[in-house]
Structures are given as C-alpha cells and as structure tokens.
C-alpha positions in Angstrom: 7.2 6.3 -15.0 7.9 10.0 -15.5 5.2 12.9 -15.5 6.0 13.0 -19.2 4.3 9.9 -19.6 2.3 10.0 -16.4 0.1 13.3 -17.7 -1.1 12.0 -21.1 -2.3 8.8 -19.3 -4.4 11.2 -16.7 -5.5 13.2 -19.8 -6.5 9.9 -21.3 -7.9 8.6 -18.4 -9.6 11.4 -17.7 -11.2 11.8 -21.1 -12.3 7.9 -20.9 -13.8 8.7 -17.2 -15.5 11.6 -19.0 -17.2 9.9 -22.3 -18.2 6.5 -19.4 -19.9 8.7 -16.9 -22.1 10.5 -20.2 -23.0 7.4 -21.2 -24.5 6.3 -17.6 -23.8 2.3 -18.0 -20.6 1.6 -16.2 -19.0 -2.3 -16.5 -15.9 -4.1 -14.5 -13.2 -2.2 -17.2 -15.2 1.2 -17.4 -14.8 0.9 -13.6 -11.3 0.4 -13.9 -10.1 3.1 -16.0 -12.2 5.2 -13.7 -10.2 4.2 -10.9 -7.0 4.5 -12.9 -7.5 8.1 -13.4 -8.4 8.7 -9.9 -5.3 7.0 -8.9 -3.1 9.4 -11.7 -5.1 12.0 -10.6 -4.8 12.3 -7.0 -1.3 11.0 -7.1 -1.6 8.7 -4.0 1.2 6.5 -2.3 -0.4 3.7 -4.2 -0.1 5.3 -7.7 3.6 3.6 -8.1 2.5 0.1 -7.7 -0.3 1.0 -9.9 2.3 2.2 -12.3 4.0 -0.8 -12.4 1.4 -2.8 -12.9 0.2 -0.5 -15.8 3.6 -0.7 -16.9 4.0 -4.5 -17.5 1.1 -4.7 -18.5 2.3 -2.1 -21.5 5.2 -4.2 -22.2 3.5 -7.8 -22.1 1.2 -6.4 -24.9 3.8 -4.2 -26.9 6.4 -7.4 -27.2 
C-alpha cells in the first residue's frame, strides 16, 4: 500500500477514533479501528502486515 492510499485510511481512522472516544462506549470493532489508526498512525514495523491483512480483507469484500 502506498501513502496515497495509506493517508486517507489514517484520516479515516482517525476521524472514526475521534467520533468512538466522544461517544464514551467502546466495543471489540470500535477497539479495532482504534488500533488501526494507531498502527497507520505511528507507522510501526508492524503496520505492513497490518496492511496486508487490511488489504485482503478489501479485496475479499470488493470481489
């Protein structure tokens, strides 16, 4: 994944992570796409396999 697509993901991610932490109840998948933007975010080691799980997951639903 590029930064072209990798920065509207963090913008997404970190709008998401915004509106879940206003509304102060946080389930399993609010938790996740907190942690997703922390990964895009702070653009750790493990962001690529993070990626590429995000990635097939894209293309398992999109075909």
């Amino acid at each position: 994944m590029s930064e072209v697509t990798a920065l509207p993901l963090m913008v997404f991610f970190g709008a998401m992570s915004f509106l879940l932490v206003r509304s102060r109840d946080v389930r399993w998948w609010q938790a996740a796409t907190i942690f997703l933007f922390g990964i895009y975010a702070a653009l750790t080691p493990v962001v690529w396999t993070v990626t590429g799980i995000v990635q097939w997951l894209i293309d398992r639903f999109t075909s």
